[in-house]
N, CA and C atoms as an extended XYZ file, in Angstrom:
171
Properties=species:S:1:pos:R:3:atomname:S:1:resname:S:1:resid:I:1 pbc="F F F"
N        -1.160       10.130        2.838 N   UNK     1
C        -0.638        9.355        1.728 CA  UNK     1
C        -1.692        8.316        1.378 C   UNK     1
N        -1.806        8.106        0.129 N   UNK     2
C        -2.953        7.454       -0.047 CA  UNK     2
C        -2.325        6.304       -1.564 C   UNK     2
N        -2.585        5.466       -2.009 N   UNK     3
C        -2.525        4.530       -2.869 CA  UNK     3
C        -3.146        3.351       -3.487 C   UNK     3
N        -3.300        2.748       -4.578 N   UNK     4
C        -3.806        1.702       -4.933 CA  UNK     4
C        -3.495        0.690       -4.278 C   UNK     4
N        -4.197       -0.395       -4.771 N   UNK     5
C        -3.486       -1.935       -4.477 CA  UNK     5
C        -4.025       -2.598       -4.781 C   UNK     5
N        -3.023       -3.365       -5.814 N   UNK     6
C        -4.069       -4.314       -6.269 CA  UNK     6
C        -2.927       -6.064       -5.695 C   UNK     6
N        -4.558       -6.747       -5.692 N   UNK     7
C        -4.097       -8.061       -5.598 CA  UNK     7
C        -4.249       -9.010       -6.457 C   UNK     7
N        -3.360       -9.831       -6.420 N   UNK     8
C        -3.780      -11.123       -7.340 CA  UNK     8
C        -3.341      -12.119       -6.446 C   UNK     8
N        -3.656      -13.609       -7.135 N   UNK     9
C        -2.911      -14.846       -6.505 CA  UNK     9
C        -1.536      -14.772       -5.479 C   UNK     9
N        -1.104      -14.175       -6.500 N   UNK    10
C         0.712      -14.141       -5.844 CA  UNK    10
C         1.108      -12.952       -5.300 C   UNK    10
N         1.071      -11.968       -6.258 N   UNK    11
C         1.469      -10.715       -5.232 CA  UNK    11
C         0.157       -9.367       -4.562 C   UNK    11
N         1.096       -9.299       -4.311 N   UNK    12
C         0.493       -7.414       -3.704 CA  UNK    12
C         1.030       -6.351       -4.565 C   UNK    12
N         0.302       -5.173       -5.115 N   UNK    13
C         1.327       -4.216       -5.866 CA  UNK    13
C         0.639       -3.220       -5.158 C   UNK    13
N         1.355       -2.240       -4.860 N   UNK    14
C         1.211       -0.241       -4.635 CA  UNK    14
C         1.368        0.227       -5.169 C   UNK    14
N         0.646        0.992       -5.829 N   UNK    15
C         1.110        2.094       -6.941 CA  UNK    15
C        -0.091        3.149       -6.905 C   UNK    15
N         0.525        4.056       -8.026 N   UNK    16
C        -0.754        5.397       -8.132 CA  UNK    16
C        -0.597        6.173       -6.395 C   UNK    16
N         0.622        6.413       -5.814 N   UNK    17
C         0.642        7.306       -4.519 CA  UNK    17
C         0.271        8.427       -5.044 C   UNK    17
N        -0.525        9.033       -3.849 N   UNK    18
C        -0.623       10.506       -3.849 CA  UNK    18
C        -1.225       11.011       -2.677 C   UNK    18
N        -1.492       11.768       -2.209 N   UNK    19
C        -1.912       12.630       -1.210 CA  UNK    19
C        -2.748       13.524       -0.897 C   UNK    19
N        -3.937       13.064        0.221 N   UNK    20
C        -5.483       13.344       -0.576 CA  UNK    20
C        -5.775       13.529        1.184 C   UNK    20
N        -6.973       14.810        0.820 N   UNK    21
C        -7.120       15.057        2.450 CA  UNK    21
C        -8.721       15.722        2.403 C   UNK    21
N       -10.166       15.296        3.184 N   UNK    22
C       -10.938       15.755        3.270 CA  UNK    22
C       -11.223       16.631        2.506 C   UNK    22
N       -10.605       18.269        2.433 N   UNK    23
C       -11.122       18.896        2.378 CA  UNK    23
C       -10.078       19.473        1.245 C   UNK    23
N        -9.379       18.334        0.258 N   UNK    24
C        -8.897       18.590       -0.691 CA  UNK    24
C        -9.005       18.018       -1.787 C   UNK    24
N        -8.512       18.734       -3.362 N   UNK    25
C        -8.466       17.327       -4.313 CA  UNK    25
C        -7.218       16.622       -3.858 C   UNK    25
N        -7.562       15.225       -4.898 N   UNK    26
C        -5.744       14.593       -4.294 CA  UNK    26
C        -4.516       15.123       -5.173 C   UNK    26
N        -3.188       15.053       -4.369 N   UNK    27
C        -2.674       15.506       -5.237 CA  UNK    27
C        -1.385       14.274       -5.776 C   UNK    27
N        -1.783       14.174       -7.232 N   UNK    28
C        -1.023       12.749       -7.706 CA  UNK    28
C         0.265       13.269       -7.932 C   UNK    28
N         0.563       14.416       -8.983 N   UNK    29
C         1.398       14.778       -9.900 CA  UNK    29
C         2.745       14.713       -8.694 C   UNK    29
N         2.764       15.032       -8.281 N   UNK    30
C         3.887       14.957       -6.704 CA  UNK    30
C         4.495       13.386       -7.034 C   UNK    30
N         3.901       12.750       -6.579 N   UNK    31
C         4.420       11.395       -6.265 CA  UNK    31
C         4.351       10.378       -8.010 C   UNK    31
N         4.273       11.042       -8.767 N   UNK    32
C         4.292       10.027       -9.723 CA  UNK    32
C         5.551        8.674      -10.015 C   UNK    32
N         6.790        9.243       -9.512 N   UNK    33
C         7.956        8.976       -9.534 CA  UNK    33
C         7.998        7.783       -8.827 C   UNK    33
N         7.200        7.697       -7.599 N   UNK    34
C         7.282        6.706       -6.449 CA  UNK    34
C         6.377        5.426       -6.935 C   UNK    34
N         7.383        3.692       -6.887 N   UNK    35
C         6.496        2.576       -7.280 CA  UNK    35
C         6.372        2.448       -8.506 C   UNK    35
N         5.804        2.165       -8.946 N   UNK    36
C         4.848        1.148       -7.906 CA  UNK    36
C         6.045       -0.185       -6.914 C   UNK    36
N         5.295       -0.309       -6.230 N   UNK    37
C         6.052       -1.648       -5.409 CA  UNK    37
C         5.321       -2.958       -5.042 C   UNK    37
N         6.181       -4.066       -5.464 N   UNK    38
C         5.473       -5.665       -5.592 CA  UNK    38
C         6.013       -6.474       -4.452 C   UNK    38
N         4.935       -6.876       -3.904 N   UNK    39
C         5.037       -8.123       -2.429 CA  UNK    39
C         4.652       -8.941       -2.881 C   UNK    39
N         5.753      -10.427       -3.082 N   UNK    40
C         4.890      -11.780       -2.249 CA  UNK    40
C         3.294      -11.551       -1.392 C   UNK    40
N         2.731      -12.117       -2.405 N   UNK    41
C         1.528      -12.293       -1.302 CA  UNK    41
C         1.913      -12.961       -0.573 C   UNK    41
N         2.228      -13.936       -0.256 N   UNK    42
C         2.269      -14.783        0.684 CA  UNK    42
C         3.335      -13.886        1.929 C   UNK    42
N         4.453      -13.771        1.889 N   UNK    43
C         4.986      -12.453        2.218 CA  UNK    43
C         4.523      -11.576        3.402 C   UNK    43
N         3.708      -10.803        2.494 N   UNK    44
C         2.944       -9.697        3.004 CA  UNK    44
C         1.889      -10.085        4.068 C   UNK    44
N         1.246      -11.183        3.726 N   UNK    45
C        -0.160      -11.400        4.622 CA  UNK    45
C         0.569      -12.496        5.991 C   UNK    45
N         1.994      -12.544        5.801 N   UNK    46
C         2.749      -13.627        6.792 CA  UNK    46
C         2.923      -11.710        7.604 C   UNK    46
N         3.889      -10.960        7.108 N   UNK    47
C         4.319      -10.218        7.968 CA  UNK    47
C         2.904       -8.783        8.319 C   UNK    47
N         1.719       -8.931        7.855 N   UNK    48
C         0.814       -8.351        8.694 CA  UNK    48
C         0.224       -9.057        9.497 C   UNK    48
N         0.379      -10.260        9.592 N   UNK    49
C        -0.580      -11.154       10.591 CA  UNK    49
C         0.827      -10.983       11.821 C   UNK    49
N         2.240      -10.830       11.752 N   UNK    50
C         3.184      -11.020       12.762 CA  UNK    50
C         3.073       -9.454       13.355 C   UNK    50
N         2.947       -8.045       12.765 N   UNK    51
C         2.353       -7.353       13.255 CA  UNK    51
C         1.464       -6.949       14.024 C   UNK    51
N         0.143       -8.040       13.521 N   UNK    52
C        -0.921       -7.975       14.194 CA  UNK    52
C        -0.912       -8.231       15.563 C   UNK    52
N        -0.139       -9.370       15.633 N   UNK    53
C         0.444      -10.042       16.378 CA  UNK    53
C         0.893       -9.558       17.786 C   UNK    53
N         1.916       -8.628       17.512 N   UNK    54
C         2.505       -7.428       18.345 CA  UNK    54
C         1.430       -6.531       19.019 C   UNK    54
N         0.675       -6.508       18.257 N   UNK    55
C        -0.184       -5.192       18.718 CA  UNK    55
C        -0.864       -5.865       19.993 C   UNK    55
N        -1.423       -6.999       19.817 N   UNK    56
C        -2.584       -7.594       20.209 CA  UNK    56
C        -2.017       -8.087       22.006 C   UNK    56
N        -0.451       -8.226       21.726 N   UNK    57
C         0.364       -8.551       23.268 CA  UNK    57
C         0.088       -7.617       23.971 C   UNK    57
């Protein structure tokens, strides 16, 4: 699974999914339906740093 992302100031967005593999083209038309989806930046970079977090115990 593969996707955009773009950032700005405030949020996070995902969009443009699709599914893309070495030794393939990607394939968009599948997933067009899915997203896009918008995070709080602030949000997002709180609950990957509490992830990180986990890993690192």
């Amino acid at each position: 699974m593969s996707f955009l992302k773009d950032v700005t100031d405030e949020t996070v967005i995902w969009k443009e999914f699709g599914f893309e593999t070495d030794y393939s083209e990607p394939e968009l038309a599948l997933y067009q339906t899915i997203g896009p989806f918008v995070f709080n930046k602030a949000d997002y970079v709180k609950t990957l740093e509490e992830l990180k977090g986990r890993l690192e115990e």
